[in-house]
N, C-alpha and C positions, 0 to 999 in steps of 0.2 A: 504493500500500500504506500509507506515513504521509501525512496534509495536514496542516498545520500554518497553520490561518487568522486572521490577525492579532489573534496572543497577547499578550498585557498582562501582567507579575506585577511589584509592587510588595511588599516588606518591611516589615515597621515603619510601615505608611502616617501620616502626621499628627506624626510622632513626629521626635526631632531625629534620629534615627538611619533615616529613612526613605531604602530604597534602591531605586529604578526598575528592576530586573532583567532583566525583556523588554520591548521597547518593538515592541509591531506585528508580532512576528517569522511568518515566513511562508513554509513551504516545500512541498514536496511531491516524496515520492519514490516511484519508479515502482517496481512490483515485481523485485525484483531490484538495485536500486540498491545499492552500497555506497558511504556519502557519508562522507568524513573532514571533521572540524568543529575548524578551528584558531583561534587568539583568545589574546590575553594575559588576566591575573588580572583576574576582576570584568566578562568580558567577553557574559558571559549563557551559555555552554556547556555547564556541569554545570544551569545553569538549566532551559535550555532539556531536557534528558532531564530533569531530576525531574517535570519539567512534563505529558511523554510517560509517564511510569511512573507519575504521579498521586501522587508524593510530599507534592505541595500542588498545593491545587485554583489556577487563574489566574484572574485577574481579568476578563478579558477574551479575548473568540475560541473558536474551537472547533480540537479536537485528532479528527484521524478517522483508525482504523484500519481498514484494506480496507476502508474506505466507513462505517464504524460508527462513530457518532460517541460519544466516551466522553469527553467532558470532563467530565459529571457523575459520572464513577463513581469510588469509590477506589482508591485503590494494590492491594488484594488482587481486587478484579474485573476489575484490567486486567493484573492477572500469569498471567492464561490465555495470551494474545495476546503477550506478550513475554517476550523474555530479556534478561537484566544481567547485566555483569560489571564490579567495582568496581576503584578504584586498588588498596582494600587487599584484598592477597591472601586474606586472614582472613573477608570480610564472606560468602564464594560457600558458604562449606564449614561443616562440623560438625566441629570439631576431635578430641573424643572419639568418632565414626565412623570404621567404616574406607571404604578407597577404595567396596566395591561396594558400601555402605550408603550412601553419599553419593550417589552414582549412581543408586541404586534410587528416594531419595525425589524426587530430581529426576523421574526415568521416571513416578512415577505422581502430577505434582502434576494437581490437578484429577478425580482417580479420585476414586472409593467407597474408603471404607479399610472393611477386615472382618479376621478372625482367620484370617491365612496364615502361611509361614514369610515370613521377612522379604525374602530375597532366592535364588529357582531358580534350580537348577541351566542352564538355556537363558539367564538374565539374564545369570547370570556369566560364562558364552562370549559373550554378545553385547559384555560388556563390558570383557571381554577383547580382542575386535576393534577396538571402539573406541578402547581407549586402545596398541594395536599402533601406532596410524599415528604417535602422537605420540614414536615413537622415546627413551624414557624411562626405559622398564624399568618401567612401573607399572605394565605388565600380569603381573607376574610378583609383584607388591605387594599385590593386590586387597584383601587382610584389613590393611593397615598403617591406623594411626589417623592419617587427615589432617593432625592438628596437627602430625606429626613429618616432615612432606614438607618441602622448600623452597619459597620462595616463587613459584618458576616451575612447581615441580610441581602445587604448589599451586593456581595461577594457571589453568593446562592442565586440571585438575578443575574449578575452577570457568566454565573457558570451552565444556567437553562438559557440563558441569550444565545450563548455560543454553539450548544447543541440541539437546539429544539428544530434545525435543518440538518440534524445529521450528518455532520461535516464529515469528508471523508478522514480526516487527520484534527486532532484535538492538541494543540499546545497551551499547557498548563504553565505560565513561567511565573514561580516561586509565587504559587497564587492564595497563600495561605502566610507568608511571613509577615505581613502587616497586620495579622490578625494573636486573639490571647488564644492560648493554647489550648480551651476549651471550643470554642468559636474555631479556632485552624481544625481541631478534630473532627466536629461536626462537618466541616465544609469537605476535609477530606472522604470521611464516611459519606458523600453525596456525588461525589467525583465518583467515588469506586463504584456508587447504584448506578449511575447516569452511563458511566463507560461500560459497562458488564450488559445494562440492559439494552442495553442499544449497537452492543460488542463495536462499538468503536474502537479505533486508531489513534492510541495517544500518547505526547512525549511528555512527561511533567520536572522541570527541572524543581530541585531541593535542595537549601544547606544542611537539610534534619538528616544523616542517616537513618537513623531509626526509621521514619518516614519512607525514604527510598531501599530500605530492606522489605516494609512489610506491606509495601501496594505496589502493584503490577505484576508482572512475569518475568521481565525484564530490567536487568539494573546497567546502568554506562557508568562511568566515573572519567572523566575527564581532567585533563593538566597539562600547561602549557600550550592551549590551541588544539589537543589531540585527544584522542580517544584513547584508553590506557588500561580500561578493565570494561567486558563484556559479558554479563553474567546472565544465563538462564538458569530455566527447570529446575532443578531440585539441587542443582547447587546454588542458586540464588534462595532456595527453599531455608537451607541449611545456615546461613549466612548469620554473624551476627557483628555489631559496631566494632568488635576487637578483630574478627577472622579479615574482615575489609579493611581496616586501616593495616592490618599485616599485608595483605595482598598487594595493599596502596605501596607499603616499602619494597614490596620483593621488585614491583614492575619497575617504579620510580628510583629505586634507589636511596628514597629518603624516608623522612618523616612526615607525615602530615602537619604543617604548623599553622593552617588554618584557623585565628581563633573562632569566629563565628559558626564553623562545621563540629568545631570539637565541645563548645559551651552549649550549643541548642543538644547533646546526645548524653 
């Protein structure tokens, strides 16, 4: 569903502030995969999704969704094919919208726009069901203005935004660290309903190990621009915070000295 063939993105090239971002990176995820992506600061991770969402174009390699190769298209021609949801809770939503206006523009990106009511009477029950599962009370909210939600509510809107079209690839980037760690659980425990039920394609980057040990099927760890650990099945099963920061020194050679990956575990 994503390939990811030895991508290149360089910053500032020539410049004294030139920074190597991706160096070669190279993956591929099968339909239905859900791959958690860990890595300390500067480690290519949010790189690596802008890269997939066509934030900026790469230097090198090709980026293929279901077999489609889009490394030349931009950011708004490959927002058919995917969903995002960013750290800040703010970036998903329309803060002077209410809940089912927010919902609605998500439901029909990609339509024809014409002269209709904004959002039917059948939408609003659909949308009602959907925000039922997330146990919130926001289906009983549908007309409140976004901006007055919390940031987990918040968060929960903008993670049914992103998939209520079934995106064929779902990137998650670090879309639970602005949030407390009862709030970040919740929103996690909704990611894993939302991808499972709907067996989506998804990449979620995390500083939390623990987090990217016990959702998905798949773990990356990433360092220095590169891919460095690639873990499935039941050895990803097996996995815990100490077994992965040993693996981190055997490839790397060092220590993890990350403090933000080692304080959040």
């Amino acid at each position: 569903m994503l390939e990811i063939k030895d991508v290149y993105k360089t910053f500032n090239p020539g410049t004294i502030n030139e920074k190597m971002a991706l160096k070669g990176v190279t993956l591929k995820l099968e339909d239905g995969d859900f791959c958690t992506v860990i890595g300390g600061n500067g480690a290519g991770k949010s790189t690596m999704l802008n890269s997939i969402a066509g934030t900026w174009p790469v230097d090198n390699g090709m980026i293929l969704i279901d077999g489609q190769d889009v490394s030349g298209l931009p950011e708004h021609k490959r927002a058919p094919f995917l969903g995002r949801v960013f750290q800040d809770p703010r970036m998903g939503t329309v803060a002077d919208m209410g809940i089912d206006e927010n919902l609605a523009i998500a439901a029909r990106r990609g339509k024809r726009r014409g002269l209709a009511w904004g959002v039917t009477k059948a939408e609003r029950e659909k949308y009602k069901e959907l925000l039922r599962q997330f146990d919130l009370g926001l289906e009983d909210r549908m007309t409140a203005k976004v901006g007055l939600l919390s940031g987990g509510q918040r968060q929960a809107i903008t993670l049914l935004m992103a998939t209520i079209k079934q995106p064929r690839v779902l990137l998650l980037d670090e879309h639970t660290a602005a949030l407390d760690p009862k709030t970040a659980a919740k929103v996690l425990e909704l990611s894993d309903k939302i991808i499972s039920d709907n067996k989506l394609t998804a990449l979620m980057v995390t500083h939390n190990m623990n987090d990217a040990i016990t959702h998905g099927n798949r773990l990356i760890m990433m360092n220095d621009g590169k891919i460095i650990l690639n873990i499935s099945g039941e050895e990803k099963k097996k996995l815990t915070v100490q077994t992965l920061l040993q693996k981190f020194k055997e490839v790397s050679g060092s220590n993890l000295s990350n403090d933000r990956m080692l304080l959040e575990n």
